[in-house]
Structures are given as structure tokens and as C-alpha cells.
N, C-alpha and C positions, 0 to 999 in steps of 0.2 A: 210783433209790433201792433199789430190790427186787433190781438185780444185786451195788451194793454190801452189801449184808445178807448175799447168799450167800456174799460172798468173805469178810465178818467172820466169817461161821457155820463155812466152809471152816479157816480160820485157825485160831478158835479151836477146833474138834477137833483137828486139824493137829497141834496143841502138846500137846494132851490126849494123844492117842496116843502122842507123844517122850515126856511124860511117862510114862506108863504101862509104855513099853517099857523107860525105863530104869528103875524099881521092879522089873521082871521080872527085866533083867539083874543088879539089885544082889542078891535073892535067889537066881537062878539059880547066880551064882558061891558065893554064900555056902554054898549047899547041895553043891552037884555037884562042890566040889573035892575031891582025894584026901585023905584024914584023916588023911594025913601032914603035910598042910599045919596049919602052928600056928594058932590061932584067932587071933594078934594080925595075922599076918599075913595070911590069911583074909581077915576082919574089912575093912580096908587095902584089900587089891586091891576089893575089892567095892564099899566108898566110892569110891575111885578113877576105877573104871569108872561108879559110876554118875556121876558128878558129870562126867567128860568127856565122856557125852551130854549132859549138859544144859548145860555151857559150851561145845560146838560148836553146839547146835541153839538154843539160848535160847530154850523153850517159855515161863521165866521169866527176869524179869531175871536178869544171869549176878551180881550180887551178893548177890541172895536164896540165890541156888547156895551162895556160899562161905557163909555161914552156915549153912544145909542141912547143907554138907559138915562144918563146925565143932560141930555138930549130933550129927550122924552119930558123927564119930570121940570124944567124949566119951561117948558113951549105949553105946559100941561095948565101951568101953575098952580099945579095942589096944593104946595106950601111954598113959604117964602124961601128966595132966592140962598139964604144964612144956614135953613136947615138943609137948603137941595146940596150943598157942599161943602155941611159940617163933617160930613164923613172926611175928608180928606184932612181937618183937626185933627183927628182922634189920634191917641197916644198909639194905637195899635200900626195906623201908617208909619211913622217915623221908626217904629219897634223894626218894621218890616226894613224899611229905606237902610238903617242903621246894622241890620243883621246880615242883608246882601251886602253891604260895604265892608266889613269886619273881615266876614267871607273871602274877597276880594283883596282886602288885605293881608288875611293870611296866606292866599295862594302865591303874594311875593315873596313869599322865603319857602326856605326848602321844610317848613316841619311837616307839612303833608305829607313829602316824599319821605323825610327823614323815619315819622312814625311806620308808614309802609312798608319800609326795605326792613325796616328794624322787627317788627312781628313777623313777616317773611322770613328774613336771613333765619329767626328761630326757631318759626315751626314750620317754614315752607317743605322739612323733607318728607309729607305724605299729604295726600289729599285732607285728611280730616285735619289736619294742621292749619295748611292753606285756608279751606273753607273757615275754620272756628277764628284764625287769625282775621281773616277779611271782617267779618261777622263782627269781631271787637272792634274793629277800628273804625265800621262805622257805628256803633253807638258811641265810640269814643268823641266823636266826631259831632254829635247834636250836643254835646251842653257848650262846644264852641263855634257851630255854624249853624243859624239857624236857618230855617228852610230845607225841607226836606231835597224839594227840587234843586237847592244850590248843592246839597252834599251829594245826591245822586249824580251830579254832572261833573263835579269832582274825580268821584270813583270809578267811575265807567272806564275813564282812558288807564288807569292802573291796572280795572280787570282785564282790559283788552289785553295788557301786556303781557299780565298773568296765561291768559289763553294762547296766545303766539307763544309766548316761549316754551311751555306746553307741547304744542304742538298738537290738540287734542279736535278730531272733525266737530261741526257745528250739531253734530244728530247725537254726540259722545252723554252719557249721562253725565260725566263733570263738568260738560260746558253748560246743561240747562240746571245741574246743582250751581255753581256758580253766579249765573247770571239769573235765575228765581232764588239765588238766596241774595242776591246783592239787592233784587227788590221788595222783597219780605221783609230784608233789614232795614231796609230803609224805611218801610211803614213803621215798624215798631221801634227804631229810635225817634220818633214823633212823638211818643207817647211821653215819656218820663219825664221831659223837659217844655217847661212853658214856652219858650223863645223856638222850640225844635221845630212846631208848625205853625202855619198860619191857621191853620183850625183850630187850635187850642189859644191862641190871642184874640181872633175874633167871639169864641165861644164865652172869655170871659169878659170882652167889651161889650160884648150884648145884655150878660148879665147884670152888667155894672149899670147897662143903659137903661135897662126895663126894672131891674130889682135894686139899685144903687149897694148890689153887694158888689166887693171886689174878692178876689182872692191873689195870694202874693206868690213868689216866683217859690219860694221854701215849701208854701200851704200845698200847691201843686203837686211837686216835688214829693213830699211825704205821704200823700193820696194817692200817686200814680208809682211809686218806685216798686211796691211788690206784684204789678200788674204787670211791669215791663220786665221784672227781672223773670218772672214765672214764663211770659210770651218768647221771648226770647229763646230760652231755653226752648219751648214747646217748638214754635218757629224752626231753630237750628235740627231737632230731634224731625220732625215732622217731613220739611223737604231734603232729610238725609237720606231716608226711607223711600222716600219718592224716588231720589234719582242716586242711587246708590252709587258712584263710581268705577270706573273699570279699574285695572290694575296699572298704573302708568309711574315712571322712576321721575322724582323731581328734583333728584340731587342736581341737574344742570341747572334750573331754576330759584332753589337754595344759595346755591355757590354763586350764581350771580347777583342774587341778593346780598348774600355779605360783601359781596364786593364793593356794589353801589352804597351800600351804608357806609364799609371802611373809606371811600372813596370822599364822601361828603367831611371827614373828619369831625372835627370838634364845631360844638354847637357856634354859628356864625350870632356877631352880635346884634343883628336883625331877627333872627330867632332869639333870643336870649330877650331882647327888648317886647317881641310879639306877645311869648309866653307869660313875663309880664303884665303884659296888660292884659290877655286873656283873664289868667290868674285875677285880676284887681275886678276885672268884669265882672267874671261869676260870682265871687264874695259881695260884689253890690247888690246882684241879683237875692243869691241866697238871703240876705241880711237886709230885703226891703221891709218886711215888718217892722225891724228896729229900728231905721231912720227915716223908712216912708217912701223911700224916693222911686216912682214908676221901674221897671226896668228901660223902658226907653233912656232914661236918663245915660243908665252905663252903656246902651248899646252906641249913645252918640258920644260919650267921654273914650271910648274906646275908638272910636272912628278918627276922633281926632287927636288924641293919644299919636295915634298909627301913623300920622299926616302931619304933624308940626316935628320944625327942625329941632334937632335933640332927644327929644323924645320917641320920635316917629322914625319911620323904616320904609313907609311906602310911597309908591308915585299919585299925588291926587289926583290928574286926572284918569288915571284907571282906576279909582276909586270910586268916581263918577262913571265908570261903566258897571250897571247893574239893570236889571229887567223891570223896564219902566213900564212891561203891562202890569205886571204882579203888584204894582202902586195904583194905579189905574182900577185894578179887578177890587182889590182889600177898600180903598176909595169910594168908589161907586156904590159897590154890596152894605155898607157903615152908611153910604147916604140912604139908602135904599130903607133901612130898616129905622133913619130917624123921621122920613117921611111914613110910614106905615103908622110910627106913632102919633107924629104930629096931625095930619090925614085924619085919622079918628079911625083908618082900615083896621090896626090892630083892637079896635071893640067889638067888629065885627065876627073876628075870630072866636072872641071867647063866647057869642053866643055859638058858634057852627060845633063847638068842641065841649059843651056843657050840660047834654042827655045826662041824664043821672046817672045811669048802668053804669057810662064811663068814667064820670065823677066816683062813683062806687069801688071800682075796679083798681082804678088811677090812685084813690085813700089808700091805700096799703102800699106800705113802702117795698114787702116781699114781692110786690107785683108788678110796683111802678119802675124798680130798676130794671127788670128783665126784658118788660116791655120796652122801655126807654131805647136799652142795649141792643135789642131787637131790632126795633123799628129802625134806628137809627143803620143802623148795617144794611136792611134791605131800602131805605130811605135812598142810602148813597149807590144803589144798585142801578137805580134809575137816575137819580141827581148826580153826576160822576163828579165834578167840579165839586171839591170839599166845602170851598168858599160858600160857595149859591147852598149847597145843603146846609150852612151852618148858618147861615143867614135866614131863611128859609122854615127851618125846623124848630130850633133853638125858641123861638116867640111860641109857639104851640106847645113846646112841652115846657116852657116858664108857663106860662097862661095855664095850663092844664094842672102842673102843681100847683102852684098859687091855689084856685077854684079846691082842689081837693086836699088841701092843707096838707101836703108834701112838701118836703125842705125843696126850694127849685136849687140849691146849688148844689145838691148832689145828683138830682138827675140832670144836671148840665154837667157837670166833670164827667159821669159815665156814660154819655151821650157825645162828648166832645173827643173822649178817647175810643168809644165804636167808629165814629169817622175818620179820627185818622188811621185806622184802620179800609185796606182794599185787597182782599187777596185773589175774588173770584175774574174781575174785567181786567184789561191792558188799561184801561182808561178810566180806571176809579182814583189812580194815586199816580203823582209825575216819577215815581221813581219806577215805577212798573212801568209809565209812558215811554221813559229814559233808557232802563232797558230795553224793552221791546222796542226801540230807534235803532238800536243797535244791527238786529238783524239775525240773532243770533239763538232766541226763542220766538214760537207763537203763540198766537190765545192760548193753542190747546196745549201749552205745557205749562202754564199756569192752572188748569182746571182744578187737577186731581188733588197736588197740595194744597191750593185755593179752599178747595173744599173742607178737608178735613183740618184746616188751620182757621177758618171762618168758624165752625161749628166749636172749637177747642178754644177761642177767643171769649165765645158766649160765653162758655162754662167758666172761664178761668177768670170774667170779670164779674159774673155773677156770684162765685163764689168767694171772691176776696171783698166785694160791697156786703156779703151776707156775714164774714169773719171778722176780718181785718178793719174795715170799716167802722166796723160794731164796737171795735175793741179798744180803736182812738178816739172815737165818739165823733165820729163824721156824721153818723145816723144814729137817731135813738134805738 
């Protein structure tokens, strides 16, 4: 009891200090910058900096942050009151609002459980079964739930059950294959699909914001599918190897799986209505090129699809229960980066980042991907919070192509897919966070796969922007 006390005592100064250090820096810059520099943007960078320590260290919840920060830039008055909570306009909020609710929707009817039981009941009788089965089903699982952290909180209570009826100790290599593979999956079903993360919505509202280029849900889609299909693969081959399984019978496990599916019978007509609309979802998605319409559009026709009598299937107001920080954080980070501009901070940038050498360097697209891919990976090693890194980075490397006649939307698509990537910290990505809540792996069984899956990442995205890339004419 007396050791855990210290570590609370530890903890809670711990955050106290984060805290205290970034009030230091937010004054510090406020004062010590040249008085050349305009007080709106001033003002701006100094918020900035303080609020990206405390959405990488999270002394406080990182949603108390974005209010702090909403706070801050109002009381500051760097720019007008319209731009300080334009962010919470942006299509990419509602995208977010609209994706937790779907979610939420879908979790009233049984097709969760029905898809579960059903890859189980057929390949549950061996561990590589089980494993490859889970493995499917959450990528199955991001082109119709987006957020990563909404599908990770989903799956966990399935794996657990998986592990109980098992029967397998917490130290067993099939429990830490299992649960680092359910959060490897869970990064890399992020990847292939626009709507899967919030780092890949806000990566292309930035784009849109600073370059007025958009890219659509298909355009995505088609740049990212041989990236995920290849990680995946690598991913599943990678932490097989790491934690090879012992020999254990899962015919009990199987059998009860078919059971629970024969048990559900035939598809109920709230399923049958869901899949529907799922279905009508993604076709909007897929097919915004040809009529234009955001994808927000379908994630809110689907919400209320799911919600009106006749049509609908679910209870509204559990509909309206979804994670009101993750509106709050995407809100905040979107006003943040239209004050940067407004502010005149983001001119400031392109002079800190415009030495020749690395204008030089940065000119070569065989360089500026790797780099991009690079940086971006070890960027999010210290910025954990995908949000804050993609908020954050994303104006630097547009600014930095731009200046070196680099296409910027391709080092943003492979900068936006290094992010959603975290293999090596608990605390790079919430589906690692999610797991590791569990109880059931620690840091250091994330390391070793971590490792050789980050390094295999590089290669595997470097290599398809140098091929693949080349060959649909994404890059000259």
C-alpha cells in the first residue's frame, strides 16, 4: 500500500512539473520573442507551444487542453472571435461526431457479435486461426466504424472472452500474441480508409486549409490499399514470430463459438436494415468524386438513417452517447491551426524551415518521401497524441514542399499514414492505450515487435511511393 502511495505521490508531481514547465514555456516565448514579431502572432505560437506539451504529456486530460487552449486564444485575442472557433465548423468535426454515432449504432444489433462468432466458429480450432480470424475482422471493421479508438473498445471485450475461455496465464505467449496483435491491428486498419482515423481526416482538412487541395474518400482508398494490404500481412507475419504460441486445444472454444452463431439464427431485421445503410454509406463515400458530396454528408445520412422510425433500428438517445472530448480535441487542434494562419505565425515558419541545403535536400521527391515517412514516425515518438502531431507537423512539411516544389499532397498522404502508425510506446496510438488498460501486456511486450514492425513500415512505405506511386501517377 505504502509503495503504491509513492508511485501516486510520484505521478502526481510528475504532471505537476509538465504542467508548470509548459506555463514557463508559454510565457517564455510570449516575452523573449523579437518585437518584430506581431503580438497576434506572438500570442499564437505561445498557445501552440503551450498546449503541445500538454497534449503530448497529458499532465491533464488532453480535452481539458483543447478548452484551456480555446481559453487562451480568446482572452489572447490574436484573431477574431469566428476564426478562434471555426474549427469546430469544419466538415472533419461532424465527420468525427457522425462516425462515433454510426458506431454506436451499430453496436445495437448483434452484427458485431454475429461477424465474431462467425470467423471463430470457422477458424477458431488453432491459434493461427483465431489470431488471422481476429486480425480480419478488425480491418473488416474500419471501412464501417471509424475511429480507431471506437473499434479498439469494441474488440477488447471479445478478446477477453477469447482469453477466458482459453484458459491461457497472462505471461502465455498467446495472450501477448493476441492482445499486441489486436493493437498492431488496430493501427493498421487506420491506414486504408479515410473515415478509419482521425489523423487521416484532419491531415486532409489541413491540406484543404493551407493548399485548398482536397482528396476524396476513393482518391485515399486507392493510394493507401497496397500499403495496408502489404502491413498487414508484415504486421500479422512479424508479431507471430515474436510471440509464437504454445500448444493449447481450442476445440472447447470453437464449439462454443458455433454455438453462439447457430444460437443468433437468421439475420434479425435491424441487422438486415444496419447493413443497409452501412452498404449505402460507403458507396457515397466511395463515389464522392462523382457527385461531390463530403463524406460527412453520408456519415450524418446514416446516423439518421439508423434513428427515424421505419427506417431506423436504434435508440437516439444512446446515440447521443459518444466521446465528447474527441469533439472538443479535433475542434480545438482545427481552431488552432486556423489561428496560426490568420495570426501571420504560420509565415514565420516558412522563414525557420528555408536554409537552402534543406530546400535542396527537401527538392528531390526520392528524398522528401523517406524523410517525410521518417520524421513523421519519430515526430509521433515524442508528440503521442496523433491529433497534436498532425496538427503540428502537417504546416511544416506543406510549407517545406511548397518552398521546394514538391507535390505537398503526397508528402501529406505518406506522412498522414507514418502517423497513424505507433508500434514502439503504449501511448502513441489508443488502441495500444486500450489494450495496455487491459492489464494483460506491458510496455515491454510491445518493444521487440514494435521495433522490427516500425523499421518494416519504412521500408514498405517507401517502397510502394517509389513503385506503385509511380506507376498511377501520384508522383512524377
Amino acid at each position: 500500500m505504502r509503495d503504491r502511495d509513492k508511485r501516486t505521490s510520484r505521478m502526481k508531481w510528475s504532471r505537476i512539473a509538465v504542467f508548470i514547465s509548459a506555463v514557463v514555456l508559454f510565457f517564455a516565448v510570449l516575452l523573449l520573442l523579437p518585437e518584430s514579431v506581431s503580438w497576434p502572432a506572438r500570442s499564437t505560437i505561445a498557445i501552440t507551444l503551450f498546449g503541445l506539451v500538454l497534449w503530448a504529456f497529458a499532465p491533464i486530460p488532453i480535452d481539458l487542453t483543447s478548452i484551456i487552449i480555446l481559453i487562451l486564444l480568446i482572452a489572447m485575442k490574436g484573431t477574431e472571435m469566428d476564426v478562434i472557433l471555426s474549427g469546430f465548423a469544419s466538415p472533419a468535426v461532424f465527420l468525427i461526431i457522425g462516425g462515433m454515432m454510426m458506431a454506436v449504432g451499430v453496436n445495437q444489433t448483434l452484427l458485431v457479435k454475429r461477424m465474431t462468432y462467425f470467423l471463430l466458429a470457422r477458424m477458431g480450432g488453432t491459434a493461427r486461426g483465431i489470431y488471422v480470424g481476429f486480425f480480419i475482422l478488425m480491418q473488416i471493421q474500419a471501412f464501417f466504424i471509424p475511429a480507431t479508438a471506437v473499434r479498439a473498445s469494441l474488440m477488447v471485450p471479445v478478446l477477453s472472452n477469447i482469453i477466458e475461455e482459453t484458459g491461457v496465464d497472462a505471461r502465455s505467449n498467446f495472450n501477448k500474441l493476441m492482445y499486441i496483435g489486436a493493437a498492431f491491428g488496430g493501427n493498421v486498419s487506420g491506414i486504408v480508409v479515410l473515415t478509419a482515423g482521425i489523423g487521416n481526416i484532419l491531415a486532409i482538412e489541413i491540406l484543404r486549409l493551407y493548399e485548398g487541395v482536397s482528396i476524396s474518400y476513393l482518391q485515399w482508398f486507392i493510394y493507401a490499399a497496397p500499403v495496408w494490404l502489404v502491413l498487414v500481412l508484415a504486421t500479422m507475419y512479424i508479431v507471430w514470430r515474436s510471440y509464437p504460441p504454445e500448444a493449447h486445444s481450442f476445440d472447447r472454444l470453437q464449439n462454443k463459438m458455433q454455438g453462439k452463431y447457430q444460437s443468433l439464427g437468421r439475420l434479425t431485421v435491424e441487422e438486415k436494415k444496419c447493413t443497409a445503410i452501412l452498404a449505402v454509406t460507403i458507396l457515397i463515400w466511395f463515389t464522392e468524386s462523382w457527385h461531390g458530396y463530403h463524406p460527412t454528408f453520408a456519415a450524418l445520412l446514416a446516423v439518421v438513417l439508423m434513428s427515424l422510425p421505419g427506417t431506423g433500428f436504434a435508440d437516439w438517445k444512446k446515440m447521443l452517447d459518444i466521446n465528447l472530448g474527441i469533439v472538443l480535441l479535433i475542434g480545438a487542434t482545427l481552431s488552432l491551426g486556423y489561428s496560426l494562419i490568420e495570426s501571420g505565425a504560420i509565415d514565420l515558419l516558412e522563414v525557420l524551415i528555408s536554409p537552402q541545403i534543406v530546400l535542396d535536400i527537401f527538392s528531390n521527391p526520392w528524398l522528401a518521401i523517406p524523410i517525410a515517412i521518417i520524421l513523421s514516425q519519430v515526430y509521433h515518438l515524442g508528440v503521442t497524441n496523433v491529433s497534436t502531431a498532425v496538427i503540428t507537423l502537417m504546416p511544416v512539411l506543406i510549407s517545406l514542399s511548397v518552398q521546394a516544389g514538391v507535390d505537398p499532397v503526397v508528402i501529406v498522404v505518406a506522412s498522414a499514414m507514418a502517423m497513424m502508425l505507433g508500434f514502439l510506446l503504449v501511448v502513441e496510438t489508443m488502441p495500444n492505450v486500450v489494450v495496455h488498460g487491459t492489464g494483460r501486456v506491458s510496455q515491454k511486450d510491445f518493444l521487440w515487435p514494435g521495433l522490427w514492425l516500425t523499421l518494416a513500415s519504412i521500408v514498405i512505405m517507401v517502397t510502394i511511393a517509389y513503385t506503385y506511386w509511380r506507376w498511377i501517377g501520384f508522383w512524377p
